[in-house]
N, C-alpha and C positions, 0 to 999 in steps of 0.2 A: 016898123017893128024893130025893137032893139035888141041885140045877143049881145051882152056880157061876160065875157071873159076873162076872168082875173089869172095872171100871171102864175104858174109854176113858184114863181121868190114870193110873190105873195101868200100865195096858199102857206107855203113853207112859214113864212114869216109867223100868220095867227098861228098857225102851227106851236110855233116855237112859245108865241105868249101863253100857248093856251098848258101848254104843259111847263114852261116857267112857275105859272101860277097854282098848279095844283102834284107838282110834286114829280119830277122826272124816274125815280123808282118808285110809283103807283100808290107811295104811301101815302094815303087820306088821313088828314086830324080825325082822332077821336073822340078829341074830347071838347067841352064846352068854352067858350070864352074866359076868360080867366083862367085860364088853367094850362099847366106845360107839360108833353108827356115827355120821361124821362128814361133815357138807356136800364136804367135799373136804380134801387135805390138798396143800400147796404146798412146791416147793424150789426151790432160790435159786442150782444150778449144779453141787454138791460133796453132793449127798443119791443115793442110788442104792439101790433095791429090784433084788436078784436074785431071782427065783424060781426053779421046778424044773420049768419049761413049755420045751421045746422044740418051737416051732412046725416043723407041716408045711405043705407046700402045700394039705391037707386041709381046713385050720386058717381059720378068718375074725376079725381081733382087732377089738373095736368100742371104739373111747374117747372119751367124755365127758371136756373138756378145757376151760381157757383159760390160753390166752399170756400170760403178766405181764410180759415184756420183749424188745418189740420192736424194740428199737434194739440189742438187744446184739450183738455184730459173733463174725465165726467160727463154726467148729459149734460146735450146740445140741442134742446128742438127745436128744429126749423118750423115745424108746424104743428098746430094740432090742438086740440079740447081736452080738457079735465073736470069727469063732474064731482059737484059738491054731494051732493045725496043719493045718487045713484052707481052705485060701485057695481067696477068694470065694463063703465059705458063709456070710455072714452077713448078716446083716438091722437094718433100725435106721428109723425114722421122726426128721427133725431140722426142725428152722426156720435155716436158713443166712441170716443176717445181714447178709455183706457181698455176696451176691448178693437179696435179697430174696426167698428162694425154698425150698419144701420142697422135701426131699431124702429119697429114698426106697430102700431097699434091700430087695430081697426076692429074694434068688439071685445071679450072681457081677460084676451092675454094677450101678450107682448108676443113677438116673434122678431128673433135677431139672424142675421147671416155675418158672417165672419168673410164674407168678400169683396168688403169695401176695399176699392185701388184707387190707384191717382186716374185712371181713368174716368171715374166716376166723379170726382174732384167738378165737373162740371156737363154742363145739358139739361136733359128733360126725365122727368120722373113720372109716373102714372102710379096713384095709389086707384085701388078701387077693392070692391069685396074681396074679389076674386085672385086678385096678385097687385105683389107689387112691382114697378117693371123701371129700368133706368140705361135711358139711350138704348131701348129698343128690346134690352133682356128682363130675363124676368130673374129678381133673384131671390124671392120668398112668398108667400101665399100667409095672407091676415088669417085671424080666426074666426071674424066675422059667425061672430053667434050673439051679439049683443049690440041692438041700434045704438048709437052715438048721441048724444042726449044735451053735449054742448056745443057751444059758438065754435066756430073755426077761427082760431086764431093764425097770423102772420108771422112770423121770423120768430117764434116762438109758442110757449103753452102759459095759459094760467094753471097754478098747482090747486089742490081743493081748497087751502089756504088764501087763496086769488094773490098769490106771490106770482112774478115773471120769473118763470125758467128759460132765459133764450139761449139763441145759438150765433154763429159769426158765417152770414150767408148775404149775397146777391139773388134778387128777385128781378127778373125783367118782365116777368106774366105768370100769372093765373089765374088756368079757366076752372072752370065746373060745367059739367054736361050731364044733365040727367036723357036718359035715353037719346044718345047721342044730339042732344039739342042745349046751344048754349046757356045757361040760366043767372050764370056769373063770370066775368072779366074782369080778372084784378089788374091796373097797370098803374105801374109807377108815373107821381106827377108834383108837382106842385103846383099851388094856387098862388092867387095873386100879391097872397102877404109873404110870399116863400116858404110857406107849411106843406113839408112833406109828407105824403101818403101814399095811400092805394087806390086810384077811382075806380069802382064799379061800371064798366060801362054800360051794362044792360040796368042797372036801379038806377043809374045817373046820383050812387052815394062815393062822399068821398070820406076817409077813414083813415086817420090819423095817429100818431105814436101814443099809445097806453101807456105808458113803459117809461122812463128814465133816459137822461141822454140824448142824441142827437143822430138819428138818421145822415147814413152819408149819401149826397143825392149824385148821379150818375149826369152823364152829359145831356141837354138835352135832344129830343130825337130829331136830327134834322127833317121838314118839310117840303125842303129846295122852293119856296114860294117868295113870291117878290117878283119885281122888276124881270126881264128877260135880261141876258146875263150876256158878257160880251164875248163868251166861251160858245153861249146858244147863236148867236149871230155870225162869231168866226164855221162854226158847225154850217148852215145853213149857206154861208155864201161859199163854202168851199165846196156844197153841193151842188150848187145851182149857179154857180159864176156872180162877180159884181155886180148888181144891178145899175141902171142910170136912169137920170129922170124919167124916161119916154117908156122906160119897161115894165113896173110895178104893174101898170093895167093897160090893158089892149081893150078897145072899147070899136066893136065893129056896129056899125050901121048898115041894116036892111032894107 
């Protein structure tokens, strides 16, 4: 009878290929073959992602964001639906410039705060029925009296004219969660012909510039996958000493 016993540097060693290969900070691909996902992907006013998401009041949208242009004067939407034949159903997230101030829609009126700061300049936003909330506060309550009736658009609104009104903002995610369960994941990518977009991760759709111009595409997300690295192996033998031939395996016989 045989006992095998593999060496301490060995173990370490698969070790080391095994997380080489699938990403040393736990970041798993998302996405499909073909496809690269990207730090964020930015537009500049005249870019627009329509999707096939119409938000309910059910609905909770969370965005990873930042402002690139604060000065800019007039609406700005970053987000949001306008309908053609049903008036005061639509919805839109903006940064309004010449009052200093988000502007909010979520049912058949607008509600503004006048406390937009450079703080807010970037993070995480939560619209939902019920408030709207940015890096953690809450700073206005929708008026949510009227369901939402269009698409959800990206880095900007169709007007009922179906003109783009954008805005000058970074996306690096957004989700959608109806009763806290995800139903959409928007993340920046490009495909294999270098066409940037949005992939859905949960519909497995990807969703492309509507709009004018030219998405600016962010780095993309490293994987740390490949080869074991001679950084992982300096690591590993500084823990376990140099190996030499005779050590990798100890093979005892019973």
């Amino acid at each position: 009878m045989a006992n095998n016993k593999i060496s301490l540097f060995f173990k370490s060693l698969l070790l080391g290929i095994f997380i080489s290969g699938f990403g040393v900070n736990g970041h798993a691909a998302t996405l499909p073959a073909g496809y690269t996902e990207l730090e964020y992907i930015e537009s500049t006013g005249t870019q627009i992602i329509v999707t096939d998401f119409v938000p309910t009041w059910e609905d909770t949208i969370e965005a990873d964001y930042e402002l690139t242009n604060l000065s800019a004067t007039g609406d700005k939407f970053i987000m949001g639906g306008q309908p053609t034949s049903v008036q005061g159903a639509g919805f839109w997230v903006e940064t309004y410039g010449d009052a200093n101030a988000w502007y909010v829609r979520y049912g058949s009126s607008q509600s503004a705060t006048t406390a937009f700061n450079s703080s807010q300049k970037s993070g995480t936003f939560i619209l939902s029925k019920s408030s709207f909330v940015v890096n953690g506060t809450g700073i206005l309550t929708p008026a949510a009296d009227v369901q939402p009736v269009s698409p959800m658009s990206i880095f900007g609104r169709l007007d009922s004219n179906g003109r783009v009104v954008g805005g000058f903002v970074r996306f690096s995610n957004i989700r959608v969660k109806r009763s806290n369960v995800l139903t959409h994941n928007f993340v920046p990518a490009k495909n294999s012909s270098s066409v940037i977009g949005m992939y859905d991760t949960v519909s497995g759709q990807f969703f492309t510039n509507a709009g004018t111009g030219t998405f600016t595409a962010g780095p993309a997300v490293a994987t740390n996958s490949g080869p074991i690295s001679s950084v992982t192996v300096a690591g590993l033998v500084a823990q376990n000493g140099t190996p030499t031939p005779t050590t990798p395996i100890d093979i005892v016989s019973n």
